[in-house]
VOKOL-772204 format. One record per residue: x, y, z of N, C-alpha, C in turn; residue in three letters. Coordinates in steps of 0.1 Angstrom, whole numbers, padded with zeros to 4 digits, always signed. Example, Ala and Ser with C-alpha at 12.3 -4.5 7.8 and 13.67 -1.06 7.14 Angstrom:
REM residues 2
+0132-0057+0078+0123-0045+0078+0132-0033+0078ala
+0128-0022+0071+0137-0011+0071+0129+0000+0079ser
//
This chain:
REM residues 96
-0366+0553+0341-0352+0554+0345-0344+0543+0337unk
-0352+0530+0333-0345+0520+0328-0343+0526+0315unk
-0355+0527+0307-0350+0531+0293-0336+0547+0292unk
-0337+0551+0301-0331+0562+0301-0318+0559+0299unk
-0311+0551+0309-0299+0539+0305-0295+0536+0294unk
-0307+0527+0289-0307+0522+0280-0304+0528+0267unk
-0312+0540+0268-0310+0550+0258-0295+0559+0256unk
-0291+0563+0265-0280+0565+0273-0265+0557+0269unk
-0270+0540+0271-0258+0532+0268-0259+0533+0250unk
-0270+0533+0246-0271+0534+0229-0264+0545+0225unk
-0267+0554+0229-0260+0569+0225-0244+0567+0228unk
-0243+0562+0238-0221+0560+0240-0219+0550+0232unk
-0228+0540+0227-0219+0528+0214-0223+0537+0202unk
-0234+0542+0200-0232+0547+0190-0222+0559+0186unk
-0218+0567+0199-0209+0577+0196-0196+0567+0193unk
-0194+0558+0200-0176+0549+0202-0177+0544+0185unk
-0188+0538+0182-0186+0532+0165-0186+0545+0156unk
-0188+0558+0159-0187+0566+0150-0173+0570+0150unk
-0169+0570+0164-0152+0574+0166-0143+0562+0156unk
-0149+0551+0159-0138+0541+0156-0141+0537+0138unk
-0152+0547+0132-0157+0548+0118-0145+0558+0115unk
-0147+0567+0119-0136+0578+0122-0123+0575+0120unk
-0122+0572+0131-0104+0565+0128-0098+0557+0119unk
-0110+0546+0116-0105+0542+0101-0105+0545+0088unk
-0113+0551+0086-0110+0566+0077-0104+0570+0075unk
-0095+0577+0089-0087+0585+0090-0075+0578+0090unk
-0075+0564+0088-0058+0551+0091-0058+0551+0074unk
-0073+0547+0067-0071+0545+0052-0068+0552+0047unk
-0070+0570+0046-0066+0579+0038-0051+0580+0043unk
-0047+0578+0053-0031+0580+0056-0025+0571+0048unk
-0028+0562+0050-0023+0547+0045-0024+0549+0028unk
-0034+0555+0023-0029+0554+0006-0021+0564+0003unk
-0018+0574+0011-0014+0584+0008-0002+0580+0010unk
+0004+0573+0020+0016+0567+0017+0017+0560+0012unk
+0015+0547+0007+0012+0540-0004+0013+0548-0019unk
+0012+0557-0017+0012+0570-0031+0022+0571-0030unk
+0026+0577-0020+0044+0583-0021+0058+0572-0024unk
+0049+0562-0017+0064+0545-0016+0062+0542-0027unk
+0048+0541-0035+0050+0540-0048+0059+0551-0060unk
+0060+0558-0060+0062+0571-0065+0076+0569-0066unk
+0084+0566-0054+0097+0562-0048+0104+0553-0055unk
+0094+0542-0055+0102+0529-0061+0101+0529-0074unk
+0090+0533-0082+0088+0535-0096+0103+0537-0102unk
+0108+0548-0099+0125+0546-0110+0128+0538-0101unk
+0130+0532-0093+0142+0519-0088+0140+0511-0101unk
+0128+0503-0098+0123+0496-0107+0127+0498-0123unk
+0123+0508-0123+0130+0513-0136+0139+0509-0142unk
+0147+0511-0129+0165+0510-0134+0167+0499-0135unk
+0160+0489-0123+0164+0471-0125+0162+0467-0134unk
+0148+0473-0141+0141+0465-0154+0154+0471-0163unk
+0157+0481-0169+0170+0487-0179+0179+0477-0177unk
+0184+0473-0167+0197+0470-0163+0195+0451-0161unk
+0181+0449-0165+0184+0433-0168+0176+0431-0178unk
+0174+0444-0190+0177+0441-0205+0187+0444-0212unk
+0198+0450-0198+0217+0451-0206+0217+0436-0203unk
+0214+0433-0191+0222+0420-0190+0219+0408-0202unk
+0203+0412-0203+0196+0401-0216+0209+0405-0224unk
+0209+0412-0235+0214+0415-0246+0228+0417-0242unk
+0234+0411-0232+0251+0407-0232+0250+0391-0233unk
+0242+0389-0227+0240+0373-0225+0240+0367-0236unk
+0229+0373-0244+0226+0375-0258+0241+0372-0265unk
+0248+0383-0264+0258+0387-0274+0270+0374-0273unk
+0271+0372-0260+0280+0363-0256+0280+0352-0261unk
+0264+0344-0260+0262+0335-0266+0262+0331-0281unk
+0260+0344-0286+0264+0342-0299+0276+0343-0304unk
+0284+0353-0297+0300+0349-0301+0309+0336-0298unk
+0300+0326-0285+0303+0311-0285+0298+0306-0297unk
+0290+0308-0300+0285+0301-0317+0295+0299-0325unk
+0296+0313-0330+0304+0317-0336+0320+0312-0339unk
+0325+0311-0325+0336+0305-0323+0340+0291-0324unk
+0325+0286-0321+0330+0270-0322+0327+0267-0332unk
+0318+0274-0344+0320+0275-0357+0330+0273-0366unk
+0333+0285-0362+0349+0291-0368+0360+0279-0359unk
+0358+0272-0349+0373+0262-0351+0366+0246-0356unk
+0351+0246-0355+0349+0237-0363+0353+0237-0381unk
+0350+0247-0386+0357+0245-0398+0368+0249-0398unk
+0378+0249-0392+0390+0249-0392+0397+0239-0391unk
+0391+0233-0383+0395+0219-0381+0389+0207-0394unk
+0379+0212-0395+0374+0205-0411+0388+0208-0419unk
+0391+0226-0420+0400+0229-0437+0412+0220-0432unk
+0419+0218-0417+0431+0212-0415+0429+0200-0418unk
+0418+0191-0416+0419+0175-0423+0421+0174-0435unk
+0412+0182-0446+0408+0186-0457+0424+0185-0464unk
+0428+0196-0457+0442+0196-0461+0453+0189-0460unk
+0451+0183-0452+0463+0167-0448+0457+0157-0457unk
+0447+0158-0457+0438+0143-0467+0446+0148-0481unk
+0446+0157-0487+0452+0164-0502+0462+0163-0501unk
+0473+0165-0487+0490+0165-0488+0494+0153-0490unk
+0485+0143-0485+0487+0128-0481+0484+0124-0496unk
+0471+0128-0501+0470+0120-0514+0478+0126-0524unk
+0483+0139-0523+0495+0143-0533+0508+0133-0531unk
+0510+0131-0518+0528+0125-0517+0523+0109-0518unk
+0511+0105-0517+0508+0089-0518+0499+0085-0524unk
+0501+0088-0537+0488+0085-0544+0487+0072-0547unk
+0474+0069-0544+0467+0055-0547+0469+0047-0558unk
+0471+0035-0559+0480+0032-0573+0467+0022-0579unk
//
């Protein structure tokens, strides 16, 4: 009678771990399968962020080099205007 229990209680854990083998199984295939789909989903989001912060690179870009550019262009500007007063000055006062 005892083994019979015993035998008995083996057979219900073993049925309950096959259930709960079961169920996880059945949580992981759900689970990647959505994981498939959310991926799938987000792929062009992403997409578009990545596009849209290599416009931003290459404005940043562009900007920074038309500061260049600019402080270039009033730095020699500011050079030709000395340049030029230095020559008007030594035309009307020349060095004796």
């Amino acid at each position: 009678m005892k083994n019979v229990r015993q035998n008995d209680l083996a057979d219900r854990r073993s049925a309950a771990a096959d259930a709960k083998a079961s169920l996880l199984n059945a949580y992981q295939a759900a689970n990647q399968t959505a994981e498939i789909a959310f991926n799938s989903l987000q792929a062009p989001f992403f997409a578009k962020n990545h596009a849209m912060d290599e416009l931003e690179a290459i404005t940043q870009s562009r900007d920074a080099k038309t500061q260049r550019l600019r402080e270039a262009r009033h730095a020699k500007e500011q050079a030709d205007q000395a340049a030029a007063t230095s020559a008007l000055l030594a035309k009307r006062y020349p060095m004796r």
